[in-house]
N, C-alpha and C positions, 0 to 999 in steps of 0.2 A: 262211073268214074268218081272216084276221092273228090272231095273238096277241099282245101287247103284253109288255113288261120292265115295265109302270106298275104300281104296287097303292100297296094305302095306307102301305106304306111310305119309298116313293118321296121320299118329303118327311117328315123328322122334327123334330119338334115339341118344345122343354125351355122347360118351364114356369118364369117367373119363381117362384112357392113352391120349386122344385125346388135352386135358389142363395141363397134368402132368408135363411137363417143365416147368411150370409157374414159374416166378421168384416170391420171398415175394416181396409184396409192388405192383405186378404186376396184369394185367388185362387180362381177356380172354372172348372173346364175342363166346357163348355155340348157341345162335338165335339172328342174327339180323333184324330186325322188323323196319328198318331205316323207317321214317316218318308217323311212327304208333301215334304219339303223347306222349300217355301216361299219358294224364291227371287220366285217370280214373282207373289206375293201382292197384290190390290189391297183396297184396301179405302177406304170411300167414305160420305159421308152422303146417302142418297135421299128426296126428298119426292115425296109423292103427291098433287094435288091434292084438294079438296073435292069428294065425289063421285066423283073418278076414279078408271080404273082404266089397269095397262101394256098390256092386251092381250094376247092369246095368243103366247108367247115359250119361248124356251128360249135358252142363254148357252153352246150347243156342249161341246166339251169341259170345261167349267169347274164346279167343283163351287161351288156358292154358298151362303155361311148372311147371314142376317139377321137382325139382333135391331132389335126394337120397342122407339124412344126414346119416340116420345106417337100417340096416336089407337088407332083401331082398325083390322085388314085381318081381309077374307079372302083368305086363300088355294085358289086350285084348281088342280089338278096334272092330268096323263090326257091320253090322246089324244083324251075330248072331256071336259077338266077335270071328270071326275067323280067328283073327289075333293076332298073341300073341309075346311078348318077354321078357324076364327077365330082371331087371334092381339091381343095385345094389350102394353100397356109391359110392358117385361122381358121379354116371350117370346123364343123364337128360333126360326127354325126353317130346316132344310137342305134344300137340292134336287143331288140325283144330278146327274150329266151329262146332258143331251140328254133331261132330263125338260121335258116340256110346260105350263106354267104363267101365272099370273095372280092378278097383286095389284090387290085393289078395296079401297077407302077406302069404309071404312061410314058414317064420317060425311059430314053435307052439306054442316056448316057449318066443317071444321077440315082442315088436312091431316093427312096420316099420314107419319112419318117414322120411316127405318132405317136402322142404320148395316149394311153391306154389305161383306163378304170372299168374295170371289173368288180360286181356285187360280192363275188365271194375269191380266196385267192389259193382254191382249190386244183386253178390250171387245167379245166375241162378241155380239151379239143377234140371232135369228135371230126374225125374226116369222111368225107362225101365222097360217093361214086354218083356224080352228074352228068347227065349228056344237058351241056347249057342250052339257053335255046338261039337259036342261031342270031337273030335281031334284038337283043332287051328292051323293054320299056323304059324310055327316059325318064326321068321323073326328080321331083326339085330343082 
C-alpha cells in the first residue's frame, strides 16, 4: 500500500479569536510565506452555492489560503478527504501544493464565501475521482 505526504497538517487552520485583538488601522499576518516572492499572486472572491460543494480537487503547484467572509464550510483534505474541519467568518485556512480537497457549504439556505490567494495565477484545477471516506477525521 502507497504511503501518502497527507496528515492533518496538510491544511492549516487560524482562528479568527487568534487576530481578534487586532487594533483598526492594524496588521495581522494569518501565513507567512517570508521569501515566497509573490509576483504571481492571485487572489479572488469565491462563492459557494447553498448546499454546495467544489468537489474533489487540488490547484497543482499552487499553495492556497482562504479566509471565511459569511457562512459556514467544511473543509476535507486526503487522498480520500479524511480529514476534515469546519471553518467559519474570519477563519482562514491553507492548503499545501497537490493536497487533495473540498469545500462543502454547511448551510442550505445561504451561500459561503472566501476571499482566495493563490502562489501563482495560472488557475490550476485539477479534479478528483474520490470515493471519500465515509467518517473524516476531525481535526483543528
Amino acid at each position: 500500500m502507497a504511503t501518502t505526504p497527507w496528515n492533518d497538517e496538510s491544511v492549516k487552520i487560524v482562528r479568527c479569536e487568534a487576530i481578534a485583538g487586532l487594533a483598526v488601522g492594524g496588521r495581522a499576518t494569518a501565513f507567512d510565506f517570508s521569501g515566497s516572492g509573490g509576483r504571481k499572486t492571485w487572489i479572488g472572491l469565491v462563492r459557494l452555492a447553498a448546499g454546495g460543494n467544489t468537489g474533489p480537487h487540488h490547484h497543482g503547484r499552487h499553495e492556497v489560503a482562504v479566509w471565511v467572509v459569511k457562512g459556514r464550510s467544511q473543509i476535507r483534505w486526503g487522498d480520500r478527504l479524511e480529514f476534515a474541519a469546519e471553518i467559519g467568518p474570519g477563519d482562514f485556512a491553507y492548503f499545501t501544493p497537490y493536497v487533495p480537497h473540498q469545500e462543502l457549504n454547511l448551510d442550505a439556505d445561504q451561500p459561503v464565501e472566501f476571499i482566495v490567494v493563490r502562489s501563482d495565477n495560472d488557475g490550476i484545477r485539477v479534479d478528483l475521482t474520490i470515493v471519500p471516506a465515509e467518517r473524516p477525521r476531525l481535526c483543528a
